[in-house]
N, C-alpha and C positions, 0 to 999 in steps of 0.2 A: 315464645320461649324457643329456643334452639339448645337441643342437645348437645353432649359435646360427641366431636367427631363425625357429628351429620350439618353439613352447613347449610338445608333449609331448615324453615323456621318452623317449628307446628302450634296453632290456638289453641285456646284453653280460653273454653266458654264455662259460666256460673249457672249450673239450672238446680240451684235453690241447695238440697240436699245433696246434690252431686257435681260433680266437676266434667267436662266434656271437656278430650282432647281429639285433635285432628289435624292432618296439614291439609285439609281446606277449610277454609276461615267460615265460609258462609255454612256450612253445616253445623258448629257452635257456636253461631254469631246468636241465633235466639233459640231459647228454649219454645221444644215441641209441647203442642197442645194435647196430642195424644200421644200416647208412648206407648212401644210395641209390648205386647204380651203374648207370650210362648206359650202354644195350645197341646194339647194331647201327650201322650206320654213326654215328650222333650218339655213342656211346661210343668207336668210335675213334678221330672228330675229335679228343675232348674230353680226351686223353695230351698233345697236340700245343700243346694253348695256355696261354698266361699269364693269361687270362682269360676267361672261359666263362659262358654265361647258356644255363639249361637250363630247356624249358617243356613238361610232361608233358600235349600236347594232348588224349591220348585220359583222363584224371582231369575235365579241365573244360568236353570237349565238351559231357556232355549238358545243364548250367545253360545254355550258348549257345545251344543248339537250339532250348530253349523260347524266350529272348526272340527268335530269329530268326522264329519260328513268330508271335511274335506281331509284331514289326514289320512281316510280310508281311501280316497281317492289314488290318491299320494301312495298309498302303500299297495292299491293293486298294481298301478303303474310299474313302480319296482317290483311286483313278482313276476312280472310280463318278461322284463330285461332280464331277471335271475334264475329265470327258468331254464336257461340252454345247458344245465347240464343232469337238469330233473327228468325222468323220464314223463312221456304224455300220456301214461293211464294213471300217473301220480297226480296230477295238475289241477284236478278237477276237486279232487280230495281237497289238497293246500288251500285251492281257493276258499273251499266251503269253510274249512276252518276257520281261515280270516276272518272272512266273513263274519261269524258264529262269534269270533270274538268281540268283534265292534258291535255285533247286535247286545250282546250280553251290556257294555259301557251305556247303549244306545237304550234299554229297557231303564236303567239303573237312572238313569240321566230321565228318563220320561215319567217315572212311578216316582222318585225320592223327593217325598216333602220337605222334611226339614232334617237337621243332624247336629249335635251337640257332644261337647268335650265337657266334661264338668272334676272340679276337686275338690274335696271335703276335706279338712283338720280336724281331727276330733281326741280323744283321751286315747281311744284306741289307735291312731294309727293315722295314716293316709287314704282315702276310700278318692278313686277314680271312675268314672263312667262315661262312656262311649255310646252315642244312642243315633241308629239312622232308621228314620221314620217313614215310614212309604203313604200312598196314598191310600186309604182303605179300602175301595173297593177296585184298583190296579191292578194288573195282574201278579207283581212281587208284593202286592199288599195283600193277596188275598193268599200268595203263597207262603207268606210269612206268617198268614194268622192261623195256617193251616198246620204248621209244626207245630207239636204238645211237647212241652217240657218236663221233668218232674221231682219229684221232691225227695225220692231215693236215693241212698248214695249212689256216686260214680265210679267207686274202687274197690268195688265188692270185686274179689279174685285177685288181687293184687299182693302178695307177701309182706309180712312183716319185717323187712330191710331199713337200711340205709337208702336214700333215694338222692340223686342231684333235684331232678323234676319226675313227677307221675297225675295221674290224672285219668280219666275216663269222659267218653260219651252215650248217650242214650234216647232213641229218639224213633216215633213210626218212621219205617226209610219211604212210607208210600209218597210224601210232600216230595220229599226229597231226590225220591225216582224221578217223579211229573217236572220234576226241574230239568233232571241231567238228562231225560229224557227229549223233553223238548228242544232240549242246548244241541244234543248230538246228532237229530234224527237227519237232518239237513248233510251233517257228513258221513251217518253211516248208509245214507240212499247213494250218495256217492261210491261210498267204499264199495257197496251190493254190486255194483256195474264194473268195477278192476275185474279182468278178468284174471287166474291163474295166482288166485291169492287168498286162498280160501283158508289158510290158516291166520291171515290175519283178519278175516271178516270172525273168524270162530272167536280171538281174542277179544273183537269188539263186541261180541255177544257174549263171551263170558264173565267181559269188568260189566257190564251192564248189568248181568243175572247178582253179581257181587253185590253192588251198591244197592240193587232192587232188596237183597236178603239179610245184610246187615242190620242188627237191629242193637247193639250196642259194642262199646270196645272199650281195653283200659290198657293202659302202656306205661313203661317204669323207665328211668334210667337208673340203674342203680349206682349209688357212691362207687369210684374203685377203691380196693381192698391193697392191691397190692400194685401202685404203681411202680411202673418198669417192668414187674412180668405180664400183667394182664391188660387188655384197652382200657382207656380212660372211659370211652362209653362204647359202654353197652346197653342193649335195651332190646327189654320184649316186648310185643303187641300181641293181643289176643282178644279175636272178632268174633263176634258170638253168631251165632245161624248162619253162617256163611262159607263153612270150610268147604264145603266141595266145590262152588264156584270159585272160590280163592286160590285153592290148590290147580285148578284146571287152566285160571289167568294166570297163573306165576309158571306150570310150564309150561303153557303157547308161547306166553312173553319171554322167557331164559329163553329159549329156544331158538325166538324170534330175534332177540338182540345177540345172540350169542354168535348167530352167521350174520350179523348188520356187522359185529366189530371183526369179522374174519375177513368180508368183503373188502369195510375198510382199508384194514391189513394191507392186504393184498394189492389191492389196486394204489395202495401209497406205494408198495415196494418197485411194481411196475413203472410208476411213472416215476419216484426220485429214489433208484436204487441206492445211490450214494447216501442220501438222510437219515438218521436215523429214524424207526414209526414212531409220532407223536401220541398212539394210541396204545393201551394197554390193551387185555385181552378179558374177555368173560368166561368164566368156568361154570359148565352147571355138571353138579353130579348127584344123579338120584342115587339114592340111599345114602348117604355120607355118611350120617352119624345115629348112632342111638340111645335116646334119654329115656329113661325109664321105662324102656319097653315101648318108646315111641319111635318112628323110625323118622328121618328128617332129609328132605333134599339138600342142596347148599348152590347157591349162585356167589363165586368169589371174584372181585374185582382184583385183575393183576397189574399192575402199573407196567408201564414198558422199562425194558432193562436196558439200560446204560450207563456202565460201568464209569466212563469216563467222563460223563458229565459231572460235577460236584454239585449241581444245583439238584438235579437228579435223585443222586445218594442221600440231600439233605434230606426228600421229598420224601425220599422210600423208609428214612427213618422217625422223621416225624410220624408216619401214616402208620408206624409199628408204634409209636408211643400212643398215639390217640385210638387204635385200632388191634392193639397185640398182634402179636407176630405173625400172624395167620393174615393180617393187613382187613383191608374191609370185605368182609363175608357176608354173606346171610343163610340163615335156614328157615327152614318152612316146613308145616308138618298139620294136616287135618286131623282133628282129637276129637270126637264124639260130635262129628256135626261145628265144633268149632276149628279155627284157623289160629296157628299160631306163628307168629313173625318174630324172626330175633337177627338182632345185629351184634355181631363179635361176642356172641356170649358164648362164657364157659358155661361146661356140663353143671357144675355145682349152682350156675345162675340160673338155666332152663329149669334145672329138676326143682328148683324153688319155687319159679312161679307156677309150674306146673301139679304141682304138690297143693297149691295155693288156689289153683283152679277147680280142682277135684274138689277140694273140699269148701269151695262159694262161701268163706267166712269175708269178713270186712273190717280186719284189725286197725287200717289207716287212720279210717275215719271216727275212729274211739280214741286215739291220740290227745292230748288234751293241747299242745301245742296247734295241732292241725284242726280242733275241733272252737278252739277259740278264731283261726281263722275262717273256718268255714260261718260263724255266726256271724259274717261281717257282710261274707254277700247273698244274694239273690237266695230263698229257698228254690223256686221253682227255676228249673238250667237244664241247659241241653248237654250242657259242657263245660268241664273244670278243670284245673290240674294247678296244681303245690309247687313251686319254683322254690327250692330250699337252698336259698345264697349261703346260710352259714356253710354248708356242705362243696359248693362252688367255689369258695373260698380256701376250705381247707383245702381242696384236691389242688387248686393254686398252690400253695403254698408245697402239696406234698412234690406237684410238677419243679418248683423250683428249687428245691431238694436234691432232689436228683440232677441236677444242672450245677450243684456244689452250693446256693444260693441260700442263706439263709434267712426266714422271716420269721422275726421274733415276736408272734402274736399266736393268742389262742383264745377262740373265741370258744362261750359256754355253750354246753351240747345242746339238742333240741330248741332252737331257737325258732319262733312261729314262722310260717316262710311269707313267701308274696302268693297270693291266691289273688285265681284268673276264672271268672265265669262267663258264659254266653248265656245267652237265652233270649224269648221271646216276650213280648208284649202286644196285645194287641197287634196292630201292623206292622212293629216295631225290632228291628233287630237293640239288642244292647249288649253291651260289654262291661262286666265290672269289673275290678281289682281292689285289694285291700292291701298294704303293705304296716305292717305290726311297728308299734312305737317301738317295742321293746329292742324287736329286730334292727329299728332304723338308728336305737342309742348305743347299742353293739358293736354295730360294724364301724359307727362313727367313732367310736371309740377307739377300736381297733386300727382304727386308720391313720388317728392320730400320733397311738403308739408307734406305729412306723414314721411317721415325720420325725418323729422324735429321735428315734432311734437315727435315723438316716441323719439327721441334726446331732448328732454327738449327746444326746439323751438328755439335753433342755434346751428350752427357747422357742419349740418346734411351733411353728402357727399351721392351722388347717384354712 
């Protein structure tokens, strides 16, 4: 048979209850005697779906190896020739980096047994799964089996808002250290030898003390309230046992990039005085603001000013609609041993989640839209978080509002969202999702209403 628009041919062999196609003949020309059967967790996903794609990682690692082997090649070559205008206490650094990269591809490619994509139809909804399976007793097989997931919520701390997306993690950081641990050590024996850079060796020992002490986090974006005066996102993060190492990498780092973009700067305006700098500028200012009796640094990202460019002014205005006037900021603030991260929020959106913090309730996950979703994935996760499209939607619409644009839909409140889990199995990484019928006959609906509309208000097909 030949498809249309592809003018080779593909076979279509009979093996009894099933149809085999293929565009090479002799591989459905006879049905197999034995037929493959998917072992350890990817085999028991693989009873549960309506459709399944299954890729027998450890059959095609080793063709990968060799061209990773050689693309590495390949790419220290080109850091040899791009190096002349790196300095040579840096070089050795970069290297290791690389390095470090392609061993990471290189472990990944040597431990992955198998890995499957799988999707369920069911009354409730859409159910997705993601599953990469290591070797058991490898070394990401035995670090895989070594992270505990758990059956607690993830947004315990989290406010009772309007959300786009929120979500939390939770997890021993000891696996997790022995990983980033092993990944870095290779570049910070390097860094240890730079001489007259000891504030950046400090940094790389203090993300390190971070990730070692992290022991869980939950993060919000909250809906905007009032688009046109406030950013469309904003969002807080807050890191649980980790604030003093967090607060000590965020000011090495402001600090540290904040004279990397001054250099920049500078050395653009020397050598093309005429151009104008392609680089904006980084602000840090300690103490900036104060929430509840919390005091906050802020790192603000300034775009460079150029009046006369219009591409420019679009740039600077967008980056006020998606970011409030204030453009893209951060604060940062250590609270009782934890760390809090916020991007363009207002004072009224800090002192919520804050308020929210102190008092470690778990309104979210009592939701009953949110809690029908949550019954659909995984109880035991490292990691989850609530993608609320009806909300994404509406901020669409309120975005096109203010643009003069009118869309004549309204979809009903509290609509179940797309729920996203990680977690572990055995030696197995998985990924699930759940996306809600209810939600899926809504929006479809919804979508409709606008063809229609945009149709003169019949005829409209989807």
């Amino acid at each position: 048979m030949t498809f249309p628009g592809n003018s080779r041919p593909s076979f279509l062999g009979d093996w009894g209850d099933y149809a085999a196609l293929s565009e090479v003949q002799n591989l459905v020309a006879t049905k197999p005697q034995q037929t493959l059967k998917p072992q350890g967790v990817v085999g028991k996903d693989s009873r549960d779906q309506d459709l399944f794609l299954y890729v027998n990682l450890s059959q095609i690692s080793p063709d990968l190896q060799v061209a990773l082997d050689q693309r590495l090649a390949r790419e220290k070559n080109k850091l040899d020739e791009e190096f002349e205008g790196v300095p040579e206490k840096w070089r050795p650094v970069i290297r290791a980096t690389v390095n470090q990269v392609f061993n990471v591809a290189k472990s990944f490619l040597r431990d992955a047994d198998t890995a499957s994509i799988g999707i369920n139809i069911s009354d409730a909804g859409i159910n997705f799964s993601v599953i990469n399976e290591f070797k058991p007793q490898s070394y990401l097989g035995n670090a895989v089996a070594s992270v505990k997931g758990t059956e607690k919520s993830l947004t315990t701390g989290l406010p009772n808002i309007k959300y786009l997306t929120f979500g939390g993690f939770s997890t021993d950081p000891g696996p997790i250290a022995k990983i980033v641990d092993d990944l870095t050590r290779p570049i910070l024996e390097e860094l240890d030898k730079v001489e007259g850079e000891e504030k950046a060796k400090a940094l790389a020992q203090s993300l390190m003390s971070s990730i070692r002490s992290t022991k869980s986090s939950v993060v919000g974006v909250p809906s905007p309230t009032k688009i046109g005066q406030e950013g469309i996102f904003q969002s807080v993060t807050i890191y649980r046992g980790s604030g003093k190492d967090l607060k000590s990498t965020l000011d090495l780092g402001g600090e540290l990039m904040a004279n990397l973009f001054k250099d920049i700067r500078a050395r653009h305006a020397q050598d093309n005085p005429d151009t104008p700098v392609p680089l904006g500028d980084l602000i840090v200012t300690p103490n900036a603001r104060t929430v509840d009796g919390v005091t906050f640094d802020s790192l603000k990202m300034v775009p460079p000013q150029n009046p006369d460019d219009p591409a420019a002014m679009q740039m600077e205005m967008m980056m006020s609609l998606f970011y409030g006037s204030e453009g893209l900021n951060y604060s940062y603030a250590e609270v009782n041993g934890d760390f809090i991260w916020a991007q363009s929020a207002s004072d009224e959106t800090l002192s919520k989640f804050m308020t929210s913090l102190k008092a470690g309730q778990d309104p979210l996950s009592q939701l009953d839209h949110i809690k029908v979703v949550a019954a659909e994935l995984p109880k035991v996760r490292v990691y989850e978080s609530f993608i609320m499209l009806d909300e994404f939607i509406n901020t669409g619409i309120g975005v096109a509002g203010t643009f003069g644009m009118q869309v004549p839909v309204q979809l009903p409140p509290n609509l179940p969202p797309l729920g996203i889990s990680l977690g572990v199995d055995g030696s197995a990484i998985r990924i699930n999702a759940h996306l809600p019928r209810k939600t899926i006959q809504q929006i479809t609906s919804a979508a409709m209403q606008v063809m229609m509309q945009m149709q003169g208000g019949g005829g409209g097909q989807l």
